[in-house]
N, C-alpha and C positions, 0 to 999 in steps of 0.2 A: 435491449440486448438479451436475446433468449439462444440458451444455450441448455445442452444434457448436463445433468450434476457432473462436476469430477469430472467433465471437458472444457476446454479454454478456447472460444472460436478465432482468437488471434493464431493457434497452429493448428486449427482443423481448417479454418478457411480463411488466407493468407489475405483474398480477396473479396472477402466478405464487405459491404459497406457500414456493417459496426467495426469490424478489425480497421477498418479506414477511417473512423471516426476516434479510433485509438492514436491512432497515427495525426489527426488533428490534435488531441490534448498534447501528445510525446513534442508535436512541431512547437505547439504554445509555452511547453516550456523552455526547450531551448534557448526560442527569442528571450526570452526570458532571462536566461541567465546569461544571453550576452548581452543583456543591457546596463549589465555593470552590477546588478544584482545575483549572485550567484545560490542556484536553487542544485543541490549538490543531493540535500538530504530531504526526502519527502516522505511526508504524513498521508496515507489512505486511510478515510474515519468518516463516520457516517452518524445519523442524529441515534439511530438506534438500530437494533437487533434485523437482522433479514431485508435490509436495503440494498446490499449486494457488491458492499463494499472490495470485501476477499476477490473479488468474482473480477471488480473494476485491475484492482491494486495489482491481479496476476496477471491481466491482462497486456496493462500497460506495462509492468516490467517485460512481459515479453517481445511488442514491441520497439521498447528502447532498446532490447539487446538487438534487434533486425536492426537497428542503423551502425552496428558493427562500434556499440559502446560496450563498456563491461559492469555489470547490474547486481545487484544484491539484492533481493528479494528479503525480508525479513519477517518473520510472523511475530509483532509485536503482542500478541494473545496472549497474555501467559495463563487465562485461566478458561479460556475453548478455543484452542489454536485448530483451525481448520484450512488453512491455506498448501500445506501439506499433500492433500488430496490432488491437486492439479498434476503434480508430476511424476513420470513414473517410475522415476529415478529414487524418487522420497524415499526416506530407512526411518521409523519410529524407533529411533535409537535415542540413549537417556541425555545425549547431549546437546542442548540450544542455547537459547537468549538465556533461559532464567543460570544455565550453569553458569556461563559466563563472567554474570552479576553476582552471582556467587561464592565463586571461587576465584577469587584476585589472583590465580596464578595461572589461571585458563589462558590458552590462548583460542581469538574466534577460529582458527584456522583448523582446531579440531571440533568443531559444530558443524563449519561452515557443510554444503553437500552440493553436488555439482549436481546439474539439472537436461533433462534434454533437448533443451535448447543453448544453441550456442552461445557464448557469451554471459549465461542466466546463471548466477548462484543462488542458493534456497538458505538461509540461517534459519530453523524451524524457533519453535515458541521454547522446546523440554520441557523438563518435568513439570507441574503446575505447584507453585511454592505457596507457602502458606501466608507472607507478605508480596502481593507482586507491584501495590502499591509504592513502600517502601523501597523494595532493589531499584524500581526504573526511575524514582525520584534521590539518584544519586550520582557522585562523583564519578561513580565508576561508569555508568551508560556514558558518559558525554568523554570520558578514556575510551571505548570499545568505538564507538563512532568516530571518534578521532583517527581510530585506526586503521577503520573501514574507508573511512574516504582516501585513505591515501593509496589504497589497492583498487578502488572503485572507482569510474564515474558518473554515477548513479546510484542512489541506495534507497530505494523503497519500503516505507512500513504500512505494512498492514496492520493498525491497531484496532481494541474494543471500542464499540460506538462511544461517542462522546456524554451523552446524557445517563449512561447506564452504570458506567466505573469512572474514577477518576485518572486513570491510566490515560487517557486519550490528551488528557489537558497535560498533562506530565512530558509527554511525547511533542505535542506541539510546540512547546518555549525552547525544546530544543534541536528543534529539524528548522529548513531554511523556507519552506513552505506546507501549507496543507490544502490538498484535495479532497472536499467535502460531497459524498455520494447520497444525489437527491431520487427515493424511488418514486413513480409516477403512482397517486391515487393510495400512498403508502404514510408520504413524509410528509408530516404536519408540520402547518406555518410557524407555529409558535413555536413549536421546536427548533425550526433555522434559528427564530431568533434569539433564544438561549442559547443553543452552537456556537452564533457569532457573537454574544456578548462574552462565554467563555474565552474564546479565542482571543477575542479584543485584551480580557485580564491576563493571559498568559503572554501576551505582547507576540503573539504568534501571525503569521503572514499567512492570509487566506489567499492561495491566486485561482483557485478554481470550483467551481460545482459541475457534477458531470449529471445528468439527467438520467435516470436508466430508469430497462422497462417499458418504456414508452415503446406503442404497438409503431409499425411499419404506417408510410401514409402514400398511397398515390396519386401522383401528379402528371396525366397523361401517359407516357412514356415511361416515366421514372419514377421510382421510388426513394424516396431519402427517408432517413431513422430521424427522430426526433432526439435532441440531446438536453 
């Protein structure tokens, strides 16, 4: 998936064969969650730093908002919130995730920020707190999420890699799955498998790896992306 910094090729090119390859993870989860297993709330999180996770996580929420659902983008970052930059709608204004967790009297609905794409909400990361460990490992995130899903159907986090902060494992035990972002000639083996041995301890539900990066390959006529 290559793409200009600060542009999302799901709305620069609708019909791009990566934005179609979005559109295969968005169909995988659906099936998914009518299979009696219900994937409501998802984890975007990658083994580490510049794998391209933000890049996947905006993608696909944009995406699921084309199939005329209603989406929540969220920058679980609290301490390099970068997801922000895709739209240009975005306001660095002092209110996000961390107020939220914060101040027990917030409500999401003054964070939240409407996006330009239809159907797309953006909840940004705010300020960066000096505990961000402690705020997302509480009562209160799995209150705000409660509340999200009832206005949403779909709610997307972008969180910190998983090997880097303990944020990511925090985030897993309480979303309904996570989508693990693998970069080509980046992501080391043994790193998955610490990933997935975390994941396994937080009892969290891995349903996907998305492959990114990976160059173009031709096959006569055609070209398919590697995923």
């Amino acid at each position: 998936m290559k793409e200009r910094e600060t542009r999302l090729i799901s709305i620069e090119n609708r019909f791009s064969p990566i934005t179609e390859q979005y559109r295969n993870v968005r169909t995988s989860i659906q099936f998914a969650s009518s299979s009696g297993q219900p994937l409501k709330l998802l984890l975007v999180t990658s083994t580490e730093q510049e794998e391209g996770k933000t890049t996947v996580a905006a993608n696909l929420a944009v995406v699921m908002a084309e199939a005329n659902k209603k989406i929540l983008l969220i920058d679980g970052d609290l301490r390099r919130a970068t997801a922000g930059k895709f739209f240009t709608t975005y306001s660095n204004r002092a209110a996000g995730l961390s107020t939220l967790l914060s101040n027990l009297r917030s409500e999401p609905s003054e964070a939240i920020q409407s996006t330009q794409v239809k159907g797309l909400d953006f909840l940004p990361a705010g300020p960066i707190p000096p505990n961000p460990s402690e705020l997302l490992n509480s009562n209160r995130l799995n209150e705000i999420f409660r509340q999200l899903e009832e206005q949403y159907d779909y709610i997307i986090v972008d969180s910190p890699p998983l090997l880097v902060v303990t944020d990511a494992q925090i985030f897993s035990s309480k979303v309904d799955g996570v989508i693990l972002v693998v970069r080509e000639n980046r992501t080391k083996r043994n790193n998955l498998v610490k990933c997935k041995t975390l994941l396994k301890r937080s009892n969290a539900r891995l349903i996907a790896f998305v492959y990114n990066g990976a160059k173009s390959v031709s096959a006569g006529n055609y070209k398919y992306y590697k995923y």
